[in-house]
N, C-alpha and C positions, 0 to 999 in steps of 0.2 A: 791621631785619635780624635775621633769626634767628640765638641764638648758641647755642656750647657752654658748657663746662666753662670754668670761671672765665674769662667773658665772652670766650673768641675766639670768631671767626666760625666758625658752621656748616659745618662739612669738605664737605657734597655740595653747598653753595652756592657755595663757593668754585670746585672743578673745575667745577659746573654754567655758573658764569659764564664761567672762562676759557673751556670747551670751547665755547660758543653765541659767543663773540667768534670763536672761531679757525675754527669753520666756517663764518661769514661772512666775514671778510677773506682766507681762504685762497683764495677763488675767484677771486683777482690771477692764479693760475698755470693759470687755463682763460682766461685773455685769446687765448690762439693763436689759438682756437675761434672769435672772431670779428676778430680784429685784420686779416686779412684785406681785408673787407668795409669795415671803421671807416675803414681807410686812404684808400683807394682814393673812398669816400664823400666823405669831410671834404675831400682834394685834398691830401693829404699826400704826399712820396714814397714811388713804393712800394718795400716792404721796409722803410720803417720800423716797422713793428709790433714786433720785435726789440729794437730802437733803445729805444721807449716803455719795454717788457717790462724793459730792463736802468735807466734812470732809475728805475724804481717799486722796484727790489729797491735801487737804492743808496740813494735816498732814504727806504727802510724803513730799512736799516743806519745812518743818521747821526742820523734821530730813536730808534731805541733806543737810541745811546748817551747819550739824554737823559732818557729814562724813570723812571730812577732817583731822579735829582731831584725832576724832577715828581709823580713820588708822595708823595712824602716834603712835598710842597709843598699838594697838593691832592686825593690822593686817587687810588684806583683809579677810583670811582665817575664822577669829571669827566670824568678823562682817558678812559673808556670813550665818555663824551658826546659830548665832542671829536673821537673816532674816526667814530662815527657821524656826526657832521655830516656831517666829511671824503668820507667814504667814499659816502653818499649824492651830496651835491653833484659828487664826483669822475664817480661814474659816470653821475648825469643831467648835467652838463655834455657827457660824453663821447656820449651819446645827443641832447641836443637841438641843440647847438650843429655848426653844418656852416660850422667854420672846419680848418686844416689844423693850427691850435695847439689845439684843443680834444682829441686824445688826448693829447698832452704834458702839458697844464695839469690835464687830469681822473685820467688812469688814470696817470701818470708822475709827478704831485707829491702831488695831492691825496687819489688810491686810496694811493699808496704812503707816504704820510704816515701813511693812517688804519690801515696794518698793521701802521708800526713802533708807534704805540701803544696798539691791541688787543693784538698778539702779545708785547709787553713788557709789559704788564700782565696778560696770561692766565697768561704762565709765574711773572710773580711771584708770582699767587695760588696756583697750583699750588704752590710754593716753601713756601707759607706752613703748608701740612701738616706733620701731624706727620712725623714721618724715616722710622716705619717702613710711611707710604703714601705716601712721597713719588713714589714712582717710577711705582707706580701711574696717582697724580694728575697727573703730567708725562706717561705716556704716553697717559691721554684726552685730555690739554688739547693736545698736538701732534699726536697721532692725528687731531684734529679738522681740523686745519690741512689736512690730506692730505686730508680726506677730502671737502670743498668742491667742490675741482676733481673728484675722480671722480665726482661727482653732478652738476655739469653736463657732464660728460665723456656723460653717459649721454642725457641731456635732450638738451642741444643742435642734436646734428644730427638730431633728429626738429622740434624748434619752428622749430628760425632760417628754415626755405623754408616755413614755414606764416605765421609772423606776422614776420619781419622783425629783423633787430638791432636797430635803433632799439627798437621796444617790449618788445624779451628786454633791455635795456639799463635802460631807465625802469623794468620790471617789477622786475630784479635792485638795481637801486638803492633800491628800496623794502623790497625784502626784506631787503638786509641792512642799509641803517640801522635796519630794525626788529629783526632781531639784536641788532644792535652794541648800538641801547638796552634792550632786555630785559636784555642780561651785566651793564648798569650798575645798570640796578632789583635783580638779583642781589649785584651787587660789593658790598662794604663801603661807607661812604658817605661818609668822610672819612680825612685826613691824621692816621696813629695818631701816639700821641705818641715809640711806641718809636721809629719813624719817623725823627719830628723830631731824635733823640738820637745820630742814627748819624756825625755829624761827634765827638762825642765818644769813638766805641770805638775801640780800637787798628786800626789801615790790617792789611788784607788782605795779606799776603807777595807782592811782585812776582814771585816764583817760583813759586807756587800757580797768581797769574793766567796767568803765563807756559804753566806747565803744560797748565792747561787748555783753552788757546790752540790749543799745537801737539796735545793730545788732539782736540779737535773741527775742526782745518783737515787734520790727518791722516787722521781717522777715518770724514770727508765728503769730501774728494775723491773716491777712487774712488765712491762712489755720483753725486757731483755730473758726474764724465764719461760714467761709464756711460748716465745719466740723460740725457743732453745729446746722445749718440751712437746714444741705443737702436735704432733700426729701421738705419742703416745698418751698426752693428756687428753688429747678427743679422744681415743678408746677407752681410756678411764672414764668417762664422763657417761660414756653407753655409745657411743655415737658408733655404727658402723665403720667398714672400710671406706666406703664412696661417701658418706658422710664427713667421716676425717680429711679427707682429700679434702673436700669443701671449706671446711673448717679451716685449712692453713689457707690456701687461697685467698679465704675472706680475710684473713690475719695479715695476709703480705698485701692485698687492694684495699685493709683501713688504712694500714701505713701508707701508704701512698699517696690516700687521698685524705688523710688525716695531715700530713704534713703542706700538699700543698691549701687544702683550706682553712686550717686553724690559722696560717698568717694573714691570709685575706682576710677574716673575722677578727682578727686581733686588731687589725688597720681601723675598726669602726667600734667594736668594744671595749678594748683594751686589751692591754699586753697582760696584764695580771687576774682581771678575772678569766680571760678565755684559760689562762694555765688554772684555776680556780677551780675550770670547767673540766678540764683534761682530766683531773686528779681524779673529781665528785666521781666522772662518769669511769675511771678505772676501776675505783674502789666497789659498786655497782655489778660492773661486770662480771669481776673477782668472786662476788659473794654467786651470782649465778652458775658461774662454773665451778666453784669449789663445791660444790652438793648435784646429783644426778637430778636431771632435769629435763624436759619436754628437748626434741632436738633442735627446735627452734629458738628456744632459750642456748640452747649451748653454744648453736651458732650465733646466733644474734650478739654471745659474749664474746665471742671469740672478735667479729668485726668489733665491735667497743673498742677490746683492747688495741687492736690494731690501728683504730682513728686515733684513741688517745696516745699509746707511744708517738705515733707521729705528728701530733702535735706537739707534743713534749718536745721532739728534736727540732722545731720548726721554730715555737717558741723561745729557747732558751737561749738563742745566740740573737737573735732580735731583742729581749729583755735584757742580755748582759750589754750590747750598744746603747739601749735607752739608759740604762744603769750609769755604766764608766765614761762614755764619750766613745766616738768613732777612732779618735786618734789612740786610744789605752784599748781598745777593741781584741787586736791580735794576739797578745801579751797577754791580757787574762781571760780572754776565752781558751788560747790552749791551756790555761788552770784550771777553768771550769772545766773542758770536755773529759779530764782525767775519772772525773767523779762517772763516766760514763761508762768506761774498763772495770773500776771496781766495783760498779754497780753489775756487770756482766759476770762476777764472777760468784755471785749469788744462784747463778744457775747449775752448775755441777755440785752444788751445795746442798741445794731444793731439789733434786731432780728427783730421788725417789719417794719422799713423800708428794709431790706432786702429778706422782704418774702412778698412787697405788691404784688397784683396780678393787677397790671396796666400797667405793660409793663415795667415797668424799678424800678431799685432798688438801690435808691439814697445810702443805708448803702456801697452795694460796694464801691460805689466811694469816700465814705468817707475812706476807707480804703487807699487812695492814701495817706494819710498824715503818717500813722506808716511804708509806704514804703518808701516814703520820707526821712524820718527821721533814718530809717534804713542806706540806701545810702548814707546820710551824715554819721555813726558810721564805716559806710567800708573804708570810703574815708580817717576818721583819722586814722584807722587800719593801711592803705597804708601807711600813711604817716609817720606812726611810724614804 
């Protein structure tokens, strides 16, 4: 492993690794794109596709609350290994096997297994930067994450009626366990000893955690409804058919380029006002699209939201390292990323007031309260 200055790892090894882990397990969130077909094939019910989709995201949430350990135990290097299997086996089980449990078993435990520990070990390497690239290196290393799915997002519906799911299935399953083990031949290769020492430093303030809790479950909602509602809230809004289209588009290219610029901007502003920023300009956006509006207004809020979620995901695990220390990093970022699950589940919640078709849509402006609430967890951030 290549190092720096008084033997740490090599800083463009480091994001090189997380980012090559994160754009291979991120392609869990183009499973729509064939879930479909998987269903229906295997003899599963249909409409389960959804169903799978929501098992793979909790089952990512409950193995990164364990990550932290396990590195501290084994290593980024392993645990990258271990992803790879995962994720391999997940997706060629979910490819060859034509039982009605094989999306559940493949893409529900074993893909979603292999995301909570890529994506838990990419951002702790991210983490691992010096402070004033950290933000930087958290927003290529989640940038990455986003940017999986819009890459089969592109592919897909030109190969799936040429060659088939099954073999875009086996193909993708090769692809990215060969990902997954390249980020580990990059990663560091073992369990550091600072590592091992982290049960001896003083505990993290349960007010800090807390903070950053209601920062990143406040400051992902609204992106995570938006997101969840897109194409029927543009036609609530007036927007056309080809307009709507547009409209999610723009919504998945601000995430994208909202995450990877808010950490370079954070590197030279700060970590806490550019999240200051993220919030101002959701709250903004919100108010534009909750009432009908000129369609350049509609669009122009829909990109909004789309920059500021992604800064929100870009920011938060850079401010929780500047926060705890690099070594308490792992351990309660998977505490904070939890606040990100139950922030997602304000969308089947919101979904029909925010997709009436009467001209306004009272769910957004409910959303003013998890931004609220957010603003107050930055304000003790500040103050601590």
């Amino acid at each position: 492993m290549t190092r720096g200055p008084a033997g740490r790892p090599d800083t463009a090894r480091l994001v090189a690794a997380g980012a090559v882990a994160n754009l291979a397990v991120g392609t869990l969130f183009a499973w729509s794109l064939v879930a479909p077909r998987v269903v229906a094939d295997a003899g599963a019910p249909r409409g389960s596709g959804p169903a799978v989709f929501a098992l793979a995201l909790g089952v990512f949430t409950v193995v990164l609350l364990g990550v932290g350990r396990w590195l501290a135990r084994v290593g980024p290097r392993r645990l990258l290994a271990a992803a790879a299997l995962a994720a391999g086996s997940g997706i060629g089980v979910t490819a060859v096997v034509q039982r009605p449990e094989a999306p559940w078993l493949g893409v529900g435990l074993l893909f979603g297994a292999a995301n909570g520990l890529a994506y838990g070990v990419a951002v702790a390497l991210a983490a691992r930067v010096p402070a004033v690239r950290r933000g930087t290196a958290s927003g290529v290393v989640v940038g990455a994450y986003a940017a999986g799915p819009v890459l089969l997002g592109l592919l897909a519906p030109r190969v799936l009626p040429v060659v088939g799911w099954r073999t875009c299935l086996a193909v993708l399953a090769v692809l990215v366990a060969g990902l997954v083990g390249l980020a580990a031949a990059l990663a560091p290769g073992g369990a550091e000893g600072e590592q091992r020492r982290d049960r001896f430093e003083e505990p993290v303030p349960g007010t800090t955690v807390a903070a950053l809790w209601v920062l990143f479950a406040g400051g992902a909602a609204p992106g995570l409804v938006v997101f969840a509602t897109a194409a029927p809230l543009a036609s609530a809004t007036g927007l056309g058919p080809g307009a709507a289209g547009a409209a999610v588009s723009l919504l998945a290219a601000g995430n994208l380029a909202g995450r990877l610029g808010a950490g370079w901007w954070s590197d030279r502003a700060g970590r806490l006002p550019a999240l200051a920023t993220a919030l101002a300009a959701t709250a903004v956006a919100l108010a534009g699209l909750a009432v009908r509006a000129a369609p350049a207004v509609v669009l122009t809020g829909f990109l909004v939201v789309g920059l500021a979620y992604g800064g929100v995901s870009a920011l938060v695990p850079a401010a929780t390292a500047d926060r705890v220390g690099v070594r308490a990093f792992p351990a309660v970022y998977g505490r904070v990323f939890t606040a990100w699950g139950c922030a997602g589940l304000l969308a089947p919640l919101l979904a029909a007031s925010v997709t009436d078709a009467d001209g306004t849509q009272p769910g957004l402006l409910l959303l003013a309260v998890p931004l609220a609430l957010a603003a107050a967890a930055l304000s003790v951030l500040a103050r601590r």
